[in-house]
C-alpha positions in Angstrom: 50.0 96.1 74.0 49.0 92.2 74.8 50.7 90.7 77.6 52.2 88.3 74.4 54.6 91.0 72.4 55.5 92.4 75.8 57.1 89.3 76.9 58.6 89.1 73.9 60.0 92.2 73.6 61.4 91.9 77.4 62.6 88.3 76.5 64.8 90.5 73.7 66.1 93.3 75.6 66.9 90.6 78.1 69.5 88.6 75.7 70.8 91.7 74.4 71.6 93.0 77.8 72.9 89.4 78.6 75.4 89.5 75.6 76.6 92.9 76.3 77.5 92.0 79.9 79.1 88.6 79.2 81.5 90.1 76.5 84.9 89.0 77.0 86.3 92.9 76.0 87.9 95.3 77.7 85.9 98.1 76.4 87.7 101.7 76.9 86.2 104.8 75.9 87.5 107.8 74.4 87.1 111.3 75.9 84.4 113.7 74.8 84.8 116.2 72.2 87.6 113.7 70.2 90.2 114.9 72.4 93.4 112.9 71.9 94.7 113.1 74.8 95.9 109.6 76.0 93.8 108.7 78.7 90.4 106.8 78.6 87.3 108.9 79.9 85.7 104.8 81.3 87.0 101.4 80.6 84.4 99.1 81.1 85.9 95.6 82.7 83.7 92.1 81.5 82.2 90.5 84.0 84.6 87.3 85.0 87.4 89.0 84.3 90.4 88.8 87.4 91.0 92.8 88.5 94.9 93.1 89.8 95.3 96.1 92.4 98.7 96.8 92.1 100.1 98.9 94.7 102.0 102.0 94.2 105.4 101.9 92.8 108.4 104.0 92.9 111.5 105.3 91.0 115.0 103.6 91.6 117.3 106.2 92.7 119.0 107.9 88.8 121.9 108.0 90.4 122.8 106.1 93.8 126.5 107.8 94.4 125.1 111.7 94.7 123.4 112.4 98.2 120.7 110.6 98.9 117.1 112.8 98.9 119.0 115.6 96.2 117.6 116.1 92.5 120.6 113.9 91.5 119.9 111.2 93.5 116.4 110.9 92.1 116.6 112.9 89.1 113.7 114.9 87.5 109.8 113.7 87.1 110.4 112.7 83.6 113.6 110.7 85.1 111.8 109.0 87.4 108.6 108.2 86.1 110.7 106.5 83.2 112.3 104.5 86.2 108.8 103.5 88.0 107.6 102.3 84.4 110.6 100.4 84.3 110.1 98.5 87.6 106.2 98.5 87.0 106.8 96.4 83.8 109.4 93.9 85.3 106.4 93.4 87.7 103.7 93.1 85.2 106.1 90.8 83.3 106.5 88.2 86.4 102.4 88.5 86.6 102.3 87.7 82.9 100.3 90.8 82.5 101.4 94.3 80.0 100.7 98.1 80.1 97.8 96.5 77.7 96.3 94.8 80.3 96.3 98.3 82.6 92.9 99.7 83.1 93.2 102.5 85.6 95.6 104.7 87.0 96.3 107.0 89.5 100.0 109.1 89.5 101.2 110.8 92.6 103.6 113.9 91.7 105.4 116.1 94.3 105.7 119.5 93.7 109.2 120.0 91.5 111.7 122.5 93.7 112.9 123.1 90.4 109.1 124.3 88.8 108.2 126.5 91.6 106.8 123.7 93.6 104.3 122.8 91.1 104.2 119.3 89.9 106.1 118.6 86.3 103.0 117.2 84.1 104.8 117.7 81.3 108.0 115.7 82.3 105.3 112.8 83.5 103.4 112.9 79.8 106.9 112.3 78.2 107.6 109.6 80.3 104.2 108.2 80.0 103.5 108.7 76.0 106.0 106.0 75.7 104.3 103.5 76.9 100.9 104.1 76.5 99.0 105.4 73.6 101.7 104.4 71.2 101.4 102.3 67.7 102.6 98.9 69.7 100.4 99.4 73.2 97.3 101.4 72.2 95.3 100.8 75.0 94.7 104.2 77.3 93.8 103.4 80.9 91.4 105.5 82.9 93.5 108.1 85.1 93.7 110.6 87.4 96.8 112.7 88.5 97.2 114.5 91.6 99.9 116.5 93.5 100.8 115.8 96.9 102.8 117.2 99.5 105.4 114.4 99.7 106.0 110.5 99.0 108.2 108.1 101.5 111.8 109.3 100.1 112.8 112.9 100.5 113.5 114.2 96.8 111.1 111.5 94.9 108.6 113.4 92.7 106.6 110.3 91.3 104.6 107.2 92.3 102.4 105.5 90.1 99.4 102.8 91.0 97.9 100.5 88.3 94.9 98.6 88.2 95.2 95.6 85.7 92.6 93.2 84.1 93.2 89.7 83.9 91.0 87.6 81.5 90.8 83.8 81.1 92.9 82.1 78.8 
């Protein structure tokens, strides 16, 4: 090959890669194997885009008159994940950012007394289907989901940290 077509061809792949990096999308990928489950397996943030870290946020109490650290203080992981949704929205709302604008995601569940001690995934999923995933916020962020042993409050099961992209007006 003469040292002409190669330059050209490297001149080519050089745009193209240029284009693809200076898209101004939020790209998220889909899991393997056309799984729906609502979750992205990579979102790919553009380059210039602002990246929020948003720290972890927790449930308001379900029900502040019953003894603080019981199951009806707090209420159940499907209880209070609605609840840290709740608050992480108003705060998304004063950043004049969405749950569209979420691209990651990590969930902190404590073990539920009332499972066994094992961590209600379900009861998170049917607090979490509702805001993402759904007909009016499609967007699926990339997340993991871990137990842990405890969070600050005695008797809260869920905490919820969100990574956000911000992009230029």
């Amino acid at each position: 090959m003469s040292r002409q077509p190669r330059l050209a061809s490297f001149a080519l792949c050089t745009a193209l890669l240029a284009g693809a990096a200076h898209s101004n999308e939020v790209v998220r990928h889909s899991l393997l194997g056309g799984s729906k489950f609502p979750i992205a397996r990579a979102v790919e943030v553009p380059a210039g885009a602002t990246i929020l870290l948003h720290s972890g946020t927790t449930p308001a109490p379900a029900d502040p008159k019953a003894p603080a650290g019981t199951a009806p203080y707090w209420g159940d992981t499907r209880t209070q994940a609605l609840s840290t949704f709740a608050k992480i929205k108003e705060s998304l709302d004063q950043l004049g950012l969405g749950f569209g604008d979420v691209v990651a995601m990590t969930v902190y569940l404590v073990g539920d007394p009332a499972k066994g001690g094992r961590m209600d995934f379900d009861g998170f999923m049917a607090a979490y289907s509702q805001f993402f995933g759904t007909a009016e916020q499609p967007n699926l962020p990339a997340r993991s989901t871990v137990q842990v042993a405890g969070l600050v409050q005695p008797g809260m099961l869920v905490e919820v940290e969100v990574q956000l992209v911000k992009r230029g007006k």
